[in-house]
Structure formats: structure tokens, C-alpha cells
N, C-alpha and C positions, 0 to 999 in steps of 0.2 A: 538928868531928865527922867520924869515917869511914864511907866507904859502909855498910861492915857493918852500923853502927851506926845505918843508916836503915831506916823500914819498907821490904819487898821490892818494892811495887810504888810506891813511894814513887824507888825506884832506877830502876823499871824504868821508868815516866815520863822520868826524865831520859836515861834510856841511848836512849829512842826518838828523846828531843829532839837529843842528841846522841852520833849514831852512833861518832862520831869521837874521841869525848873531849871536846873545845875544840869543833870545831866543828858550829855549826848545822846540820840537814838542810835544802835547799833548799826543801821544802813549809811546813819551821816557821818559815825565813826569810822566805818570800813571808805566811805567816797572821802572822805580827809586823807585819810591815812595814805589810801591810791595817793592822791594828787601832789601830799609831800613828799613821798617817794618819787616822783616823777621826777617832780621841779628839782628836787636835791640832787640826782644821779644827774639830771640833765646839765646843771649847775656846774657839777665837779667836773663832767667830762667837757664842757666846754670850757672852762678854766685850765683843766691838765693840761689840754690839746691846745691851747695858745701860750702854755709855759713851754712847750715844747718848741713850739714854732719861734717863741720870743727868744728863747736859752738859742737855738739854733744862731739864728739869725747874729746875737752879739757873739755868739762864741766866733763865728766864720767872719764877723768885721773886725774884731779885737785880733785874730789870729793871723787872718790873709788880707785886711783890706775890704775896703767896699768894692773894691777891683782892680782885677789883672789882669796887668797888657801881655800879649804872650805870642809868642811868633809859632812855627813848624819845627825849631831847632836854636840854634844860638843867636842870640839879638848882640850884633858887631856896632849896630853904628846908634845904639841908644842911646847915647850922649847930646848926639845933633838935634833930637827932637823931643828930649825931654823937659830942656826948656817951656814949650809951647802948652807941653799938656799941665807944668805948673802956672803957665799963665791962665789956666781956666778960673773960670770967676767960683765955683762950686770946688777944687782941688786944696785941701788943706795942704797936703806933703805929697812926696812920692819918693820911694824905695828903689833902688835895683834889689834883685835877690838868683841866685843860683841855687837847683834843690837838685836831688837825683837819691838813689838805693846804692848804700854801703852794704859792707860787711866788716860788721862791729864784733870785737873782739876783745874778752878778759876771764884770764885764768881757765884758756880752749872752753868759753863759753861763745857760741856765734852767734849773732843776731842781725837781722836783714833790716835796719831801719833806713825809712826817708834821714837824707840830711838836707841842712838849710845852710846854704851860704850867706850870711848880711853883713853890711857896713855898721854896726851898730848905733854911728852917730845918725845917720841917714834912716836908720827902722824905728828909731824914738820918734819921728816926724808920723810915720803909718800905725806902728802896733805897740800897744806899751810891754815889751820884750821884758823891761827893768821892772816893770810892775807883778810878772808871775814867778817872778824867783823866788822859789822858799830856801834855798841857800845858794850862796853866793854873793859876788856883785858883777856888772858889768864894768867897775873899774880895772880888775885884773883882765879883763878880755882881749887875746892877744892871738896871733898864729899856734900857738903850739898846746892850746888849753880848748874845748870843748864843754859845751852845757847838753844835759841829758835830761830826755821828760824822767818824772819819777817813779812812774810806770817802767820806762827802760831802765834804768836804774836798779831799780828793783829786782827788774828780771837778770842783768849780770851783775847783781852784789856788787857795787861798785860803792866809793865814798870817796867823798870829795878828797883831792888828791889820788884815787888811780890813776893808772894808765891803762888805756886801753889804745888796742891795735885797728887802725882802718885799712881796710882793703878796696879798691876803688874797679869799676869794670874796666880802666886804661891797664891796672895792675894782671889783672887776670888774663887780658889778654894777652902781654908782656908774656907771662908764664908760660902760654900755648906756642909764643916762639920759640921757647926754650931760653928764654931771660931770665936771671935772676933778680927780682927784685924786691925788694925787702918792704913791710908795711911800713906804714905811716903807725908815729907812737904821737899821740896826743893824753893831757893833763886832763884830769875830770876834774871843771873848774866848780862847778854848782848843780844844781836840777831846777827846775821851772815845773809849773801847774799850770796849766792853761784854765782848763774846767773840763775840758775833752778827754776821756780816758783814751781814744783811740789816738790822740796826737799824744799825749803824755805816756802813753806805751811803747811809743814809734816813732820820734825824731830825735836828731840828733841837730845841733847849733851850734855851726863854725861861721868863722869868718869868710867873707865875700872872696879876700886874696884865695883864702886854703881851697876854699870850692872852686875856684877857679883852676887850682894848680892840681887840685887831684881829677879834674873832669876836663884838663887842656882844655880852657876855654878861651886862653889869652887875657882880652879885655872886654870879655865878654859875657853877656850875662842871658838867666832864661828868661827873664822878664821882668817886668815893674811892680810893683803894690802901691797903690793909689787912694789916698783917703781923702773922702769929702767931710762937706761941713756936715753938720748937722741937720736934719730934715730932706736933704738932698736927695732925688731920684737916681741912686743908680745906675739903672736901665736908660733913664732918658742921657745921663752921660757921657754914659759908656759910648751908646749909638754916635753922640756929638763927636766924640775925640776917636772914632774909627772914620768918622765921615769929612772931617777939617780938618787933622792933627794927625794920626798916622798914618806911616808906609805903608802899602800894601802888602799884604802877609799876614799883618800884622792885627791880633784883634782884642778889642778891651772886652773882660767879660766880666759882668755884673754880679755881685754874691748870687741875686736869686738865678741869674742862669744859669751860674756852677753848679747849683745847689736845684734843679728845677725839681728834678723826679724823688726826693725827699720829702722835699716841701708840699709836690702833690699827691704825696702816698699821704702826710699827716692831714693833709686835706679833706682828702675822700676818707680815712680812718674817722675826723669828726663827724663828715658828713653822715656816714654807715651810722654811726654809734647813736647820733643825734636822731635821724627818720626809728630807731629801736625805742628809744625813749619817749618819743614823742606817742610812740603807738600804743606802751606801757600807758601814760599819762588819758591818752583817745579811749583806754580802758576803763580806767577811772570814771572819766567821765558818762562811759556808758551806764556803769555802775550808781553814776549822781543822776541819769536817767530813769534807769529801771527803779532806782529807790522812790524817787516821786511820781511814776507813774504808777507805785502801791499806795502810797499816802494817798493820790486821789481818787484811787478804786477804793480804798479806805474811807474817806471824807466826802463821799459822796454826797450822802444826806446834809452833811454842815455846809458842802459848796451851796447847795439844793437851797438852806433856808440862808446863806449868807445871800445869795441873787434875789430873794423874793424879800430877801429885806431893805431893797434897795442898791447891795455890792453893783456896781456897772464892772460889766466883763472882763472891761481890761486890767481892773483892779485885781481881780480873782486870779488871772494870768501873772500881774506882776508878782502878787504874794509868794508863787512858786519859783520865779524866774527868779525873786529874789532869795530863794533855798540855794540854789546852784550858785550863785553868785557868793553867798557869806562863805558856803563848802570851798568853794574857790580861793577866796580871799586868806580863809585862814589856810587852807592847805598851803597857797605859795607862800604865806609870811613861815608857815613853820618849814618849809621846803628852801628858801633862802635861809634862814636861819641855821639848819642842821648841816648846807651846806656847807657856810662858810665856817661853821664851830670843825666840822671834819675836814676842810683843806688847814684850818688854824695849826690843827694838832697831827696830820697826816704821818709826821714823822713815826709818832708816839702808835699811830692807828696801824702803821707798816710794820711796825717793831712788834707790837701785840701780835699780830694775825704770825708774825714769823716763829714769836716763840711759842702758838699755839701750835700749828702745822709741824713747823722744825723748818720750812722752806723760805728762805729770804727772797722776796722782789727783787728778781735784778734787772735794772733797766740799761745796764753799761752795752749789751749785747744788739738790744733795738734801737735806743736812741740817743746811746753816746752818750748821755748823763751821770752825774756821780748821784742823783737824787732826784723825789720828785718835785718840779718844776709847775708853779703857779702863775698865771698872770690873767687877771681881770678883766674884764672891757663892760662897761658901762649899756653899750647896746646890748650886749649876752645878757643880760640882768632884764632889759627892758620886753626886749623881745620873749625871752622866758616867760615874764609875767604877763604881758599883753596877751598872750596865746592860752595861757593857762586861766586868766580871768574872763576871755571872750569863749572858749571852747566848756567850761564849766558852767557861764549862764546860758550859753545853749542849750547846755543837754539839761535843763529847765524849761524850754521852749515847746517840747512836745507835747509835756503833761501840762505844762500851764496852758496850753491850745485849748486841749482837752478839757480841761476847768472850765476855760472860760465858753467854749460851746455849751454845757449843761444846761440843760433844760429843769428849770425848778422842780415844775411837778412831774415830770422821768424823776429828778434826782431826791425828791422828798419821799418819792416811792420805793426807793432801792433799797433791798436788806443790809 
């Protein structure tokens, strides 16, 4: 297409953007550059911030369940109505499990981890347990053998085949009467990954019988793990099989309520981060402002004979309206763009900045990840741009008023 061939002020938009031909004017250079700054940062922080929320979310379904049933103390008569809650039409499996704080013991190194009691046949139905194992199997899984996260591991230098010593709070207290009794010696049969450094630091995984016998619990257990189908509302579940299906005592709790004040601190951390960005970006566009509010103190005389040649006003306003708008367009296309090249290569981007500094990103300490976590959403993208292309043709709106009010001969008279 040739210029001719464009609407006039369709031209004249771009003759403003670019005076030179090729080249950018420095005002449209600096309102670009704001605006792909904006849309980029805006971008990555709302991507991090649902990698987080999404890592969260499968790490605590894959590990406990989409939810647990959990009483005050030991759940005796779990068998009578466990039935009911697998007749749910939304219940894939369901688990017994018994957990509590050892003192884990090798070569007098002590370590205070959670342990997990499971049936292992019965946990393959809830959490794929066989699936985080980086050595081991669950074939050899027996009473007198143990799986360690690799985090714990690590920390008592253990390999498959130690032993290590368990001490149990029935044991300790035994000791305070003056009993002697001797630890429990179990096989370090493997280690497991979950994704969680904080559980892979800090559990230990025995069998359902062994947690039973070192916590006197009989036949008894702390609670259920319960996994739905897929797409399934948790929450709305949960409520069901506390309100038709369980005893009283007793209450099913939903990953996001376990999980509530995490999920709404990462909440309000996007929301905080997002209103900062957005004001950076409200910057910009002051700036896609005030640069056209010089071009038409500059262009006064051309507005002046463009109106007396016939221009109708509203044409003169669009030509400007359409400067903020192109600034826009291209700021978010290069604003999407740099984003998604900088989460592509994040790893490579964290690695540089560390061995420029000397200080590595640790994100194990805040949000329990081994790395940084991405995930996309299609409306973050839309809304982004919707904002960024409607907030950019406005701050056009002013100076194209301004245009279009001129008066010819005021404007053909101005130095």
C-alpha cells in the first residue's frame, strides 16, 4: 500500500511518529520504551505469580490429596464409613494414613522429621508415592525398611541400605518412668523427590502397621487422603461429605483451606506488584501525553492550514489519537515479546545475574520451590493488552481535543 493510498491523517500520525522517515522521534522513542517496560515486567510478574500459585496447588494435590478427612485425635472407627465417602460420584481413591515427629537418628546425627505411615497399595489409589522415587522401589517396602526425602538424606549422610534409629514420643516417655527401651532400627530402603524442598528435607515414609505400633494407635489411624477426578471442586466436596458422610468430629479439609493464608499472601504479593506496574506503565503513558501535547504546540500553524483546507476536526483529533495508539501497539507487541523471550530463558537470566553479583536467587526459603515456576493464562495476556492499548490512546485524547478545537486563523497566526 502507498502513502496516498492511506487515510490523511492516518499519514499524518506516522509522519509525526516519524519525522525522519525510518527514524523514530526521541519523545516516541522514550513513550515506546516506557510502555514495553511496563507490559514486560507486568507480564513476568503475572506469569511468576501463577507459577507459584500453580506449582503450589499440584505439589500439595500429588503429595496430601485434594483432601483430608481428619478428626481431634485418632480416627478408631474409619473403616465403617469409608465405604460411603468412596461412593462419592467425584472420589477417585481414598487412603488411610498416620503421620506424627520422630527423632531420626545415624552415626549420633538427630533429626526431628514428620513421618508418614501408608498402606502403600491403598496410597497409589491418592498420591503417586512410586512415581518420586529417585532410588529405590516400592517392591521391597516392608515393616523394617524406610524411605527418606533427599533433603533428609542428605542431611544424615545416609545411603540406601543404612540404618537408622527411630525414637517415638511413646519411647521418651517410657525413659521419664525410668524404662528402658531401646529404639526402633529401620533399613534406609530409598529417597523420594517430591518437588517440595521442605517435605523432601523433612519426612520420613514408613508403613501404616510401623506408625501405628510406634504411636499405639491400634487400628487406628490420623486420617484419610482423598482424591477426586479431575476438574472437581474441592471445597464444594469437602462441604458434601462433612455434611452426609461424616461423623461428627470429624472434618474433610480442602487443599485451598489447608493452604488458605499462603495462597492469599501470593495473592495480594500479585495484586501489590501488579497496582506498581501498572502506575510505571500510567507513566508512560503520561509521557505519550506530554510528547503530543509538544508536537501540537509545535504544529500549530500546519493544524491551522490543515482546518482551513478543508481537515474536519474530528479528523485532526484522530491523526493524534492515532500517535498514542501506534506507541501503544508497538510498545505492547515488543512488551509481550521480551517478555516471553525473558521467562523462555529465566534460568540462563538467574544464572548470569548470580555470577555477576556472586548471589544466587534462592527461592527454597519463600516459596518452597526448587526453581523459578511459570504458568500462563490467556486473560493475563488480554487484559495486559487491553489496558495498555486503551490507556495509551487516551493519553492522545488531550492533545488531539486540543487540535481539534484550533481556530485557523489563531492557528495560522502563531509563531
Amino acid at each position: 500500500m502507498r502513502w496516498y493510498a492511506m487515510p490523511w491523517y492516518f499519514y499524518h500520525a506516522l509522519k509525526q511518529l516519524f519525522p525522519s522517515g525510518r527514524r523514530v522521534s526521541f519523545f516516541s522513542l522514550m513513550s515506546i520504551l516506557g510502555v514495553t517496560l511496563g507490559v514486560c515486567v507486568l507480564i513476568i510478574v503475572q506469569s511468576v505469580m501463577n507459577g507459584f500459585g500453580e506449582n503450589i496447588r499440584s505439589r500439595i494435590v500429588q503429595t496430601q490429596g485434594d483432601i483430608r478427612i481428619k478428626g481431634s485425635g485418632i480416627i478408631d472407627d474409619w473403616e465403617s464409613w469409608r465405604a460411603s465417602v468412596d461412593a462419592n460420584a467425584m472420589v477417585v481413591g481414598t487412603a488411610p494414613f498416620a503421620e506424627g515427629v520422630i527423632m531420626l537418628q545415624h552415626d549420633n546425627r538427630p533429626m526431628f522429621p514428620m513421618v508418614r505411615g501408608i498402606d502403600p497399595m491403598e496410597e497409589s489409589k491418592v498420591i503417586p508415592m512410586e512415581g518420586f522415587l529417585t532410588v529405590g522401589s516400592f517392591d521391597d517396602f516392608d515393616d523394617r525398611g524406610v524411605f527418606l526425602g533427599e533433603g533428609l538424606a542428605y542431611s544424615l549422610r545416609v545411603v540406601p541400605g543404612s540404618m537408622v534409629e527411630v525414637f517415638t514420643p511413646l519411647m521418651l516417655q517410657a525413659l521419664k518412668e525410668d524404662e528402658v527401651l531401646l529404639p526402633r532400627e529401620f533399613k534406609v530402603l530409598g529417597f523420594f523427590r517430591t518437588g517440595s524442598p521442605a517435605v523432601d528435607g523433612n519426612t520420613v515414609v514408613t508403613t501404616l502397621r510401623v506408625m501405628q505400633e510406634l504411636y499405639g494407635l491400634g487400628e487406628g489411624v490420623h486420617g484419610l487422603a482423598v482424591r477426586l477426578r479431575p476438574g472437581a471442586d474441592a471445597q464444594a466436596v469437602s462441604a458434601e461429605l462433612e455434611a452426609e458422610v461424616l461423623p461428627r468430629g470429624l472434618q474433610a479439609i480442602s487443599w485451598q483451606a489447608a493452604n488458605e493464608d499462603f495462597l492469599f499472601v501470593i495473592e495480594q504479593e500479585k495484586l501489590v506488584i501488579s497496582f506498581i506496574i501498572i502506575f510505571i506503565i500510567l507513566v508512560a503513558c503520561f509521557s505519550i501525553a506530554v510528547a503530543l501535547m509538544m508536537a501540537v504546540l509545535r504544529k500549530t500553524r500546519e493544524i491551522g492550514l490543515l482546518v482551513a483546507m478543508g481537515a474536519p476536526p474530528r479528523e485532526v483529533a484522530a491523526s493524534f489519537c492515532l500517535q498514542g495508539m501506534v506507541i501503544g501497539v508497538t510498545g505492547t507487541v515488543l512488551g509481550i515479546g521480551l517478555a516471553l523471550l525473558s521467562l523462555q530463558y529465566r534460568a540462563q537470566i538467574l544464572g548470569f545475574y548470580a555470577s555477576l553479583t556472586g548471589n544466587e536467587i534462592n527461592f527454597l526459603g519463600i516459596y518452597d520451590v526448587y526453581q523459578l515456576p511459570v504458568h500462563y493464562l490467556a486473560s493475563d495476556f488480554i487484559v495486559v493488552t487491553v489496558f495498555a492499548l486503551v490507556v495509551s490512546t487516551l493519553a492522545g485524547l488531550v492533545p488531539a481535543i486540543r487540535a481539534a478545537r484550533l481556530r485557523p486563523a489563531e492557528a495560522l497566526r502563531s509563531e
